[in-house]
C-alpha positions in Angstrom: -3.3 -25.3 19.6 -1.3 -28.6 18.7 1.9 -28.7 17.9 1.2 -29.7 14.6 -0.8 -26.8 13.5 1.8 -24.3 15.6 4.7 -26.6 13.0 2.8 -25.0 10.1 2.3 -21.8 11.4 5.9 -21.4 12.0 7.3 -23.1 8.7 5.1 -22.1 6.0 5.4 -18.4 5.1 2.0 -17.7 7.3 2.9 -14.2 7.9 3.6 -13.7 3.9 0.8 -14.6 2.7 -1.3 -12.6 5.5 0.4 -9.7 4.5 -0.4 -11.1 0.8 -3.8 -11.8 1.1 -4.1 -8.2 3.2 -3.3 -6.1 1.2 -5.2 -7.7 -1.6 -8.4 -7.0 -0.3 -7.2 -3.4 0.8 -6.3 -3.0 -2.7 -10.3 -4.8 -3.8 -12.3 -2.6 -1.7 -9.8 0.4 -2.0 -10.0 0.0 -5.8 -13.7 -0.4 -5.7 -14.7 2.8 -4.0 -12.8 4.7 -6.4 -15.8 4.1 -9.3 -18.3 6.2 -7.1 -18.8 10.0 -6.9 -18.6 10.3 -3.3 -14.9 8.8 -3.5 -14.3 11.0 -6.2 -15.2 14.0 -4.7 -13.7 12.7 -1.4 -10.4 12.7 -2.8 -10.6 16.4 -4.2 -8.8 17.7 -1.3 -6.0 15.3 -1.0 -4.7 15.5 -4.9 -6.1 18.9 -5.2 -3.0 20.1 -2.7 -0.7 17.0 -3.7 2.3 18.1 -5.6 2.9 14.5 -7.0 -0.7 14.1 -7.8 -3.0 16.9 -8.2 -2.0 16.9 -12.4 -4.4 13.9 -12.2 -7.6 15.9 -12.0 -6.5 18.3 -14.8 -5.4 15.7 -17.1 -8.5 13.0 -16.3 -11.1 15.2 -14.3 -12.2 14.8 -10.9 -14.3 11.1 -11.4 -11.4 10.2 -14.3 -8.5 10.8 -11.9 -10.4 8.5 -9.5 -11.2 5.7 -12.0 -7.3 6.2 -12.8 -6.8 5.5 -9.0 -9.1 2.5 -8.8 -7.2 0.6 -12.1 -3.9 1.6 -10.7 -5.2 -0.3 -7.4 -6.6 -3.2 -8.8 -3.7 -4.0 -11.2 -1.6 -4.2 -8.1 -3.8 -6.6 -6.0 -3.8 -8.6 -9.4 -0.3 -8.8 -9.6 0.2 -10.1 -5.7 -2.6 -12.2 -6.3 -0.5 -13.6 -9.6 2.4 -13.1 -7.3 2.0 -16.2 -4.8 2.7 -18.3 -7.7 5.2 -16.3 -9.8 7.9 -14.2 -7.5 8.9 -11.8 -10.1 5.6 -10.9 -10.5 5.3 -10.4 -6.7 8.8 -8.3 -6.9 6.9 -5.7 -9.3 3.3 -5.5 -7.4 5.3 -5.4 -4.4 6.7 -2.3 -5.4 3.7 -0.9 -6.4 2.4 -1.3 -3.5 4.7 0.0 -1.8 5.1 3.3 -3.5 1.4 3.6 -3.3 1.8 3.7 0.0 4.6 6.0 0.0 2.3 8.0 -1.7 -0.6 8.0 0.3 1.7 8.8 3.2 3.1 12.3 1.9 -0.3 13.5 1.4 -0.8 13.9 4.9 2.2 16.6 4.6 -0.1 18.5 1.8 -3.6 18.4 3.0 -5.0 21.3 4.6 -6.0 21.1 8.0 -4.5 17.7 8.4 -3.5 18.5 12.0 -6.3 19.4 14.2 -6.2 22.5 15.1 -9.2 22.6 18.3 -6.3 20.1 20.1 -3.2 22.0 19.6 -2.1 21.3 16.0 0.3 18.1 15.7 0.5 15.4 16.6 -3.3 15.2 16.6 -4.3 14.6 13.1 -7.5 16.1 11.8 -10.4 14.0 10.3 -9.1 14.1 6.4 -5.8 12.8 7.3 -6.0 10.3 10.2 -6.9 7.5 8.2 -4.1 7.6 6.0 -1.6 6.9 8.9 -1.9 2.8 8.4 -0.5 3.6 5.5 3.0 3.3 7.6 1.7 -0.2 8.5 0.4 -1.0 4.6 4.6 0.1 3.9 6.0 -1.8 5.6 4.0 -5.1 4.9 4.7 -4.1 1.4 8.4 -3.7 1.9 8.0 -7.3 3.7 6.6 -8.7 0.3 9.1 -6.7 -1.9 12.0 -8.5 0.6 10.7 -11.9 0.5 10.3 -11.9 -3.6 13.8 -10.9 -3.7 14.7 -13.5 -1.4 13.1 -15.9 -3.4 14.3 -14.9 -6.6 17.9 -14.6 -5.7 18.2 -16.7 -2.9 21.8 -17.2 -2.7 22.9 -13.3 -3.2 21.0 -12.5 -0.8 22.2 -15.1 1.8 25.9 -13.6 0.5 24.6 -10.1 1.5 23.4 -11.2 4.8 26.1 -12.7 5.7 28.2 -9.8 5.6 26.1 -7.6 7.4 25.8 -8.7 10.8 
């Protein structure tokens, strides 16, 4: 690698807008699924036990509560899309995203038979709950984004709040 390229890499915001650009097609393909049955009926068991979320089949029915899902998802990968070019919108899809996956996180608390119970219960997690656990990583690059819109927006309080925490 040249020093050049390694310049950019180092200077330009690269690990912004792969987190950016991530969770955007997280959110495409995510959002996608939801318009077919077998997503539908996948996610029975994980808003079904949800105390935050399992009014959604009762108020939109088992496919509506997944086509809620699947909006809800793409309006956020439109608004960090929108977001590389206007921060505030980044701020507020950031924040989406992030409680999203703050969401997606606490359902692993609520779903039965998340741990596994053939290997001893916790910390191995069953098959209807592992997948959720990037979720931690999706979080935190959310947080990232949510951080660096802030930054942006308000540059200098936040340099006046980092400089009094050392």
């Amino acid at each position: 690698m040249n020093t050049c390229t390694l310049s950019r890499l180092l200077s330009n915001d690269f690990e912004i807008r792969l987190m950016r650009w991530t969770l955007v097609l997280i959110f495409a393909i995510f959002g996608y699924s939801k318009w077919f049955a077998y997503e539908a009926e996948g996610l029975i068991p994980l808003l079904g036990n949800s105390p935050l979320l399992s009014w959604m089949h009762s108020v939109f029915g088992i496919q509506g509560a997944s086509y809620a899902l699947g909006v809800a998802e793409w309006a956020i990968g439109l608004g960090l899309i929108v977001g590389a070019w206007f921060p505030r919108v980044s701020l507020w899809a950031s924040a989406g995203s992030a409680i999203t996956y703050l969401t997606t996180l606490t359902l692993i608390l609520t779903t039965p038979d998340a741990w596994e119970a053939s290997a001893g219960g916790f910390p191995a997690m069953g098959g209807a709950t592992s997948f959720l656990i990037k979720d931690a990583v999706l979080l935190a690059g959310s947080v990232v984004l949510l951080k660096h819109s802030l930054l942006t927006l308000y540059p200098v309080t936040a340099a006046k709040v980092v400089s009094k925490n050392p």
